[in-house]
C-alpha positions in Angstrom: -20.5 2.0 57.3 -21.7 -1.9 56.6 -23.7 -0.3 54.5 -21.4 1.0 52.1 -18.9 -1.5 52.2 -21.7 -4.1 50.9 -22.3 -1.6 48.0 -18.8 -0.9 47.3 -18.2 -4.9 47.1 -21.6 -5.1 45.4 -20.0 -2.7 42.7 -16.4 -4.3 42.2 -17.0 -7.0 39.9 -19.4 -4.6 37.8 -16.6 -1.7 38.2 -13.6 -4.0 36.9 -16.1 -5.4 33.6 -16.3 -1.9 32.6 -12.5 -1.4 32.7 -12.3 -4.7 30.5 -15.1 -3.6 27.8 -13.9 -1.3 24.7 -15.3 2.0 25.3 -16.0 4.2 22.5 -13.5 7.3 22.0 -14.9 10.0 20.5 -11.5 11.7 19.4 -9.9 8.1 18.5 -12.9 7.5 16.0 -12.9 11.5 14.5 -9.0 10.9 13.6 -9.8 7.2 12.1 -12.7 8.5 10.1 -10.6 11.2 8.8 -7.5 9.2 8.4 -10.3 7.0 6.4 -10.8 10.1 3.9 -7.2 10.9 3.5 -6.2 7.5 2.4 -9.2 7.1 0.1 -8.3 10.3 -1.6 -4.6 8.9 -2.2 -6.3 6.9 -4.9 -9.3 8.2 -7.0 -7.4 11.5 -6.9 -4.0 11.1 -5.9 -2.6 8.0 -7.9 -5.1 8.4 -10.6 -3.6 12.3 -11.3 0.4 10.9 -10.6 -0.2 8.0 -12.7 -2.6 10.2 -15.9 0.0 13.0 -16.0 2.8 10.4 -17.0 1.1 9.0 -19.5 0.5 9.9 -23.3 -2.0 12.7 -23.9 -4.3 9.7 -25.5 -3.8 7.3 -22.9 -4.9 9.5 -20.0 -8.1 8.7 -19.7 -8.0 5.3 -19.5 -5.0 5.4 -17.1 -7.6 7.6 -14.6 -10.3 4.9 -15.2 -8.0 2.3 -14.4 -6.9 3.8 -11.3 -10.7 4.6 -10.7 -12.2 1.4 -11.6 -9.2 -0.6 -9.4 -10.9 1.4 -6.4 -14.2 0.4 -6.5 -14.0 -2.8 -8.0 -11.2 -3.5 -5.0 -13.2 -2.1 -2.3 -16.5 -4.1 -3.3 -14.4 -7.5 -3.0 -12.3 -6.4 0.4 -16.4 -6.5 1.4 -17.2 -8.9 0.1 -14.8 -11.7 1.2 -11.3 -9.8 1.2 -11.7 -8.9 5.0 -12.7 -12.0 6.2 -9.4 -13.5 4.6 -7.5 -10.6 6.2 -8.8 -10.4 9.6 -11.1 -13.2 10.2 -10.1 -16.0 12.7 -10.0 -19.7 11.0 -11.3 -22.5 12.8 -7.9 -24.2 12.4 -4.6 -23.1 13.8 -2.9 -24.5 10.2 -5.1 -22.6 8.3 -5.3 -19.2 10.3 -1.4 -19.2 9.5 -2.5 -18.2 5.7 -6.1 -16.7 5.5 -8.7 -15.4 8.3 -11.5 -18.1 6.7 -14.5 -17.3 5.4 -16.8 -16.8 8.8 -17.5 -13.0 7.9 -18.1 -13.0 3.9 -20.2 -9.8 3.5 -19.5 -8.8 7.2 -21.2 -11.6 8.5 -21.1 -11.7 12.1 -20.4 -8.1 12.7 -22.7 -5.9 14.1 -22.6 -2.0 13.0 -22.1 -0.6 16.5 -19.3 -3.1 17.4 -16.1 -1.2 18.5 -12.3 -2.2 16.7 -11.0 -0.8 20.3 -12.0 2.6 20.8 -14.0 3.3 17.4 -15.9 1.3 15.2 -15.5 -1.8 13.8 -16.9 -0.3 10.5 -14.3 2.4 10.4 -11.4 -0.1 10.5 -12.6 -2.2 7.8 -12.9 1.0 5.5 -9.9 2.0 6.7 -8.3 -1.2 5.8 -10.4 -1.1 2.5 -8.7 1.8 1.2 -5.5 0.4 1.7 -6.5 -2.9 -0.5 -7.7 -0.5 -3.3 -4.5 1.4 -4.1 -2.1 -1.8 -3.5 -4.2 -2.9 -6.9 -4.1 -0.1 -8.4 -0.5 0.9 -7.8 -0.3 -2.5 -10.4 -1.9 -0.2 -13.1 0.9 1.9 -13.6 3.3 -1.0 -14.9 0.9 -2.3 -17.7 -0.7 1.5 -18.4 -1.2 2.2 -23.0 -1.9 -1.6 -23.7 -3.6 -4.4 -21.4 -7.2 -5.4 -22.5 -9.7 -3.6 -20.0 -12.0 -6.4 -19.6 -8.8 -8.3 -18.2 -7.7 -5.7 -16.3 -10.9 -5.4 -14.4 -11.2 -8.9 -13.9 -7.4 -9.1 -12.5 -8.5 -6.4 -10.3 -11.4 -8.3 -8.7 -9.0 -11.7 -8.1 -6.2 -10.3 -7.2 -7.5 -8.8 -3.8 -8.9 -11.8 -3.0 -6.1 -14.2 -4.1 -3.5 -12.1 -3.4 -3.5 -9.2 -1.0 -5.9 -10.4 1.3 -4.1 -13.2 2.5 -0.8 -11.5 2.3 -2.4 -8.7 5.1 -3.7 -11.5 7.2 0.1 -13.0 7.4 1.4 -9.5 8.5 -1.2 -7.7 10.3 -3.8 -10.6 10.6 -3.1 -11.7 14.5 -2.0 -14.4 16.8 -1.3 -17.2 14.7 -0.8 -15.3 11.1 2.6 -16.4 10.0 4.4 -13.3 9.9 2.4 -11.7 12.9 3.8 -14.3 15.0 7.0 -14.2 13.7 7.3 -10.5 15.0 7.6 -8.7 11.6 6.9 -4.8 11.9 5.2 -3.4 9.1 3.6 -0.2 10.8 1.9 0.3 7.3 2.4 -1.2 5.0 5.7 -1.6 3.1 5.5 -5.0 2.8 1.5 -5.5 2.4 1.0 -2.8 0.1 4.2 -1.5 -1.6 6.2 -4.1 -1.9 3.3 -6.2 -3.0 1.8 -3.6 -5.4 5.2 -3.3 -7.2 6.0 -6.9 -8.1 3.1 -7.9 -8.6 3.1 -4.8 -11.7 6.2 -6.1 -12.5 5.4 -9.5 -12.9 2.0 -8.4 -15.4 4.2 -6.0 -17.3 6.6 -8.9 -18.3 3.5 -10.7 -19.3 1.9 -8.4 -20.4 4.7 -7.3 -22.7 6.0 -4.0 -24.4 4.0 -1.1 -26.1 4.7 -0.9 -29.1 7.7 1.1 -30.1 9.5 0.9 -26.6 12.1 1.7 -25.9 12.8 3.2 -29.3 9.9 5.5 -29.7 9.8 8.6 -27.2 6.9 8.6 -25.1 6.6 11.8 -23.4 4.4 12.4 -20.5 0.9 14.4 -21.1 1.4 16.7 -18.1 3.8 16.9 -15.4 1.9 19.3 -13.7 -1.2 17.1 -13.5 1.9 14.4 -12.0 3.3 17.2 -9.3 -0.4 18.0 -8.1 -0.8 13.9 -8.2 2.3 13.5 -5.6 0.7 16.8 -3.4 -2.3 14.6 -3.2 -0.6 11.5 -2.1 1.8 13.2 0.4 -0.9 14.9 1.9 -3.2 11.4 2.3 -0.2 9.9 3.3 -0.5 11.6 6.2 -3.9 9.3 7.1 -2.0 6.3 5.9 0.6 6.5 8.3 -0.9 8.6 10.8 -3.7 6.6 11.1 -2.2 3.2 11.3 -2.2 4.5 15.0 -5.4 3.9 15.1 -5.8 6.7 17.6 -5.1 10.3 18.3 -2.2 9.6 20.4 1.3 9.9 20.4 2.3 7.5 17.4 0.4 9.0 15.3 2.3 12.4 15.9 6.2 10.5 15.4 4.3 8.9 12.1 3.4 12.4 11.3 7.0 13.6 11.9 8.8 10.5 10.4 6.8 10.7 7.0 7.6 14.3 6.6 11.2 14.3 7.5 11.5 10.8 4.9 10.2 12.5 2.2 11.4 16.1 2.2 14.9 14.3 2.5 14.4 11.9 -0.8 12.9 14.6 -3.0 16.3 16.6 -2.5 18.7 13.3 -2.8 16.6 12.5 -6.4 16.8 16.2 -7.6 20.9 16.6 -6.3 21.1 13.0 -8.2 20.0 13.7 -11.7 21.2 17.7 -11.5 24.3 16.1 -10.9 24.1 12.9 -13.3 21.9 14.7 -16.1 22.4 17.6 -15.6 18.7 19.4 -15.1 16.7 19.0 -11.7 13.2 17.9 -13.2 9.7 18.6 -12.2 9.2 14.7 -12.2 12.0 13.5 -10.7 11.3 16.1 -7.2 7.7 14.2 -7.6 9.1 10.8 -7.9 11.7 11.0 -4.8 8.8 12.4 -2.6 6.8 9.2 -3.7 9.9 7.5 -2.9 10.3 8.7 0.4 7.3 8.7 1.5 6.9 4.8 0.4 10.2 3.8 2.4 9.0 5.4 5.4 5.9 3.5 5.6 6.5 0.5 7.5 9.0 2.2 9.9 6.9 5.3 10.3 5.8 4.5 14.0 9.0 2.8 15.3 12.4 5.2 14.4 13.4 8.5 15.4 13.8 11.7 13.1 17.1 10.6 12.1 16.2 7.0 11.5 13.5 8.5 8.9 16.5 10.4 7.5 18.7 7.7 6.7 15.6 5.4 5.3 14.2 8.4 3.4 17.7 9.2 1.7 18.7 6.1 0.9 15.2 4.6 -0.2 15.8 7.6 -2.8 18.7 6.1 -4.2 17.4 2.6 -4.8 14.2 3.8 -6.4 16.6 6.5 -9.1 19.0 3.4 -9.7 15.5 1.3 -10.2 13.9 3.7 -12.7 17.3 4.9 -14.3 19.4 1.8 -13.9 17.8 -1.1 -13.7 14.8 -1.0 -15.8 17.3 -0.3 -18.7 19.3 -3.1 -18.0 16.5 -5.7 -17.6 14.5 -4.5 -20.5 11.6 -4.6 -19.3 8.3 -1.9 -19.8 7.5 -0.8 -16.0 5.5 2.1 -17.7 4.8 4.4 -14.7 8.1 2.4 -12.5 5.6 0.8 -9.6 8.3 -1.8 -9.7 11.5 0.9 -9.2 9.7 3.2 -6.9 7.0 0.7 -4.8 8.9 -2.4 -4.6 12.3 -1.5 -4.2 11.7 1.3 -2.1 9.1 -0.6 0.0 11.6 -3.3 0.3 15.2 -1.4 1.6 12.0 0.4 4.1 11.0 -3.4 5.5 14.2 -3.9 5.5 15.7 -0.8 7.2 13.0 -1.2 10.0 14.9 -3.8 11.4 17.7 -1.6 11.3 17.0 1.3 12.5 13.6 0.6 14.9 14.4 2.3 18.4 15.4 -0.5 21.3 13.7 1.1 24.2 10.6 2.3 21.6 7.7 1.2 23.6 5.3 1.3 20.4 6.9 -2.1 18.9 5.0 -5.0 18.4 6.3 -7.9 19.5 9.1 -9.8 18.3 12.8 -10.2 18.9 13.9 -6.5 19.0 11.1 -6.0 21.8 11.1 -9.1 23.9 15.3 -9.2 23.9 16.8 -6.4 22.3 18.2 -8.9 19.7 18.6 -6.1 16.5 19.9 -9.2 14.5 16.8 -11.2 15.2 14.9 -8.2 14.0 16.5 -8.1 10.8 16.2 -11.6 9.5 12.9 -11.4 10.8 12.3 -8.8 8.3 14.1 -10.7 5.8 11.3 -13.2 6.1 8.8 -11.3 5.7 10.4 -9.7 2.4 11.1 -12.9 1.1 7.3 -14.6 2.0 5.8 -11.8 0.6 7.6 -11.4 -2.7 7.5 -15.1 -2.9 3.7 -15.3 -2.5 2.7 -12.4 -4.9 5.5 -13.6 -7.4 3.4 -17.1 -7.5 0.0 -15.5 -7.0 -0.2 -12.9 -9.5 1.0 -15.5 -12.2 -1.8 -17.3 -11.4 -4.6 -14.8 -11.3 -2.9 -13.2 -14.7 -3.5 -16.3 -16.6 -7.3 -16.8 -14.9 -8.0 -13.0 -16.1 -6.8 -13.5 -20.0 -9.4 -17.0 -19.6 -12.0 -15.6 -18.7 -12.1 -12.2 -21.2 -9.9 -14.0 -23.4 -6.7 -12.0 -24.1 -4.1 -10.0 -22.6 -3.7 -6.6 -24.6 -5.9 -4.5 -27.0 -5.1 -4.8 -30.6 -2.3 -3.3 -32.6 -4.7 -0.4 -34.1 -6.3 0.1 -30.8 -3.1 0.6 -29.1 -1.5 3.0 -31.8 -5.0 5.4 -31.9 -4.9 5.4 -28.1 -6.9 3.6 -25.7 -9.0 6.6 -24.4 -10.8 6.9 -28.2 -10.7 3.1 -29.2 -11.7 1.9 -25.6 -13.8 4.7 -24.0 -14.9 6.8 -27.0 -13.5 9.6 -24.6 -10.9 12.1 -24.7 -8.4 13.0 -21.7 -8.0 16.6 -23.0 -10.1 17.9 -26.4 -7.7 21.2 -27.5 
């Protein structure tokens, strides 16, 4: 009997070090790897589609390349230095507030079989890679049919470095990121990617400037049908955009599941009722825009409300993004080309917003902030507010910047006025989007 109590005492400490070390989960890491795929095909294949079909017939091309190029140029940097900024930890507390530092440029420091929890530490920086690449290229679709490629490709490269990596590492970056510590809830993304991705097109299309003839010259889509099949694409990675932001097969993922599909079955009937009633003709277009819509308010809520929180944000988050494309982009003047600002931003910002708002109290999935440690709803909500107003704030200043540093460096902002009336897919590429 001595015996065994001296091994069983023996064992403890050795017993309760295994309960402490991440184990690797074999379903966790099969649903992050696919989640992985899902989101990377939202870009590449997804946007690049939704975006191309919207575009003029010779435009299309180079609106796919954009999209394409944004990818890989963005997932190269987020490598190469964008994930350290994100999700490294800074040798000073007043600098870990910002950016991550620099201690894991190239992955420097992490081994390949180190575990992010239950799966691999690889698989969460792809994961998180795929997410940097289409918040850049959501920007293409504001400045589509006239910025200079060379400067376009170089904006792409800064901007994920200057701009979105330091904005995740505020949100989702850890104890002592500014918004992290603040208690904002972003489940995924509505401030870091959509919020960020649509200013930030706003701001370079006000640079940028007007194509020529605009608003004056009609500027008809090349397909909506290669738009529709665009928004199927995205809904259906939106699934591993959401649902992965689990970051396990568990039981958020399934309400994220739920709460995306409610959200954005709900907007694309609110934006087809709207302009059948308003215009008088439910479009093709406008049932793929509200899904968008819907599916981009959800987003930072997705793992925190109840079906009939997702409801409410979905429907309304429909409305702002109609009044943005049909209202307000009239009244302002300005050419959002492909509306990133009306649909990303706005929507992305009444979704931060209504997470305050409609989060569940007794939801045992919230991260930590007021609405979690007291119940205080109110707290929530300017908490929020912060984080809407840090964020627009920082990518308002940033992009300015890394605009002007693109046109120095490939010196100019938009292709000349013969390029831009022949069409950028034969004066750019020497390629054709569709040879009938």
């Amino acid at each position: 009997m001595k015996r065994w109590l001296l091994i069983a005492l023996t064992l403890l400490p050795s017993l309760a070090l295994a309960e402490d070390t991440p184990t690797l989960d074999s379903g966790d890491t099969a649903w992050m790897m696919v989640s992985t795929a899902l989101v990377l095909l939202m870009t590449p294949a997804g946007l690049a589609l939704f975006y191309g079909g919207m575009t003029r017939s010779k435009n299309v091309l180079n609106t796919y390349v954009m999209v394409f190029l944004a990818f890989v140029i963005a997932f190269v940097m987020w490598i190469a230095v964008g994930y350290s900024i994100a999700f490294g930890t800074a040798e000073s507390a007043s600098v870990q507030t910002v950016i991550g530092g620099f201690s894991h440029v190239f992955l420097n420091g992490i081994a390949w079989n180190d575990l992010s929890g239950s799966y691999p530490i690889y698989v969460f920086i792809v994961f998180q890679g795929t997410f940097a690449a289409i918040t850049v290229a959501i920007v293409a679709g504001s400045v589509i049919e006239r910025i200079k490629f060379s400067t376009w490709v170089a904006f792409v490269a800064i901007w994920g470095v200057v701009v979105y990596a330091p904005i995740a590492h505020m949100v989702w970056g850890g104890d002592g990121a500014l918004l992290f510590d603040d208690g904002t809830l972003d489940f995924a993304g509505g401030t870091v990617v959509h919020m960020n991705g649509g200013l930030a097109g706003l701001v370079l299309a006000v640079l940028v400037g007007k194509r020529m003839g605009y608003p004056k010259t009609a500027m008809k889509p090349a397909s909506v049908i290669l738009t529709a099949i665009g928004a199927a694409l995205l809904w259906f990675g939106w699934y591993g955009f959401n649902g992965g932001s689990a970051f396990g097969a568990n039981e958020i993922a399934g309400l994220a599941y739920m709460t995306t599909t409610i959200s954005a079955s709900i907007a694309t009937i609110v934006w087809v009722a709207l302009e059948w009633f308003i215009y008088k003709k439910p479009t093709l277009l406008g049932a793929a825009t509200g899904a968008i819509a819907g599916l981009v308010a959800i987003t930072p809520a997705a793992g925190f409300v109840d079906v009939s929180g997702a409801f409410l944000i979905g429907a309304i988050g429909s409305v702002f993004a109609f009044y943005g494309v049909t209202v307000l982009k009239k009244k302002l003047g300005f050419d959002d080309s492909l509306d990133a600002f009306g649909v990303h931003f706005l929507a992305g910002l009444w979704g931060a917003l209504a997470t305050g708002f409609f989060a569940l109290k007794d939801n045992d999935l919230l991260w930590d902030g007021p609405l979690k440690e007291s119940g205080d709803r109110v707290g929530q909500i300017m908490v929020q507010l912060e984080s809407v107003l840090v964020v627009g704030a920082y990518t308002l200043v940033g992009t300015v910047i890394v605009y002007y540093i693109a046109v120095a460096l490939t010196g100019g902002k938009r292709v000349d006025k013969d390029d831009e009336q022949m069409g950028l897919d034969e004066s750019v590429h020497g390629e054709r989007g569709f040879n009938l």
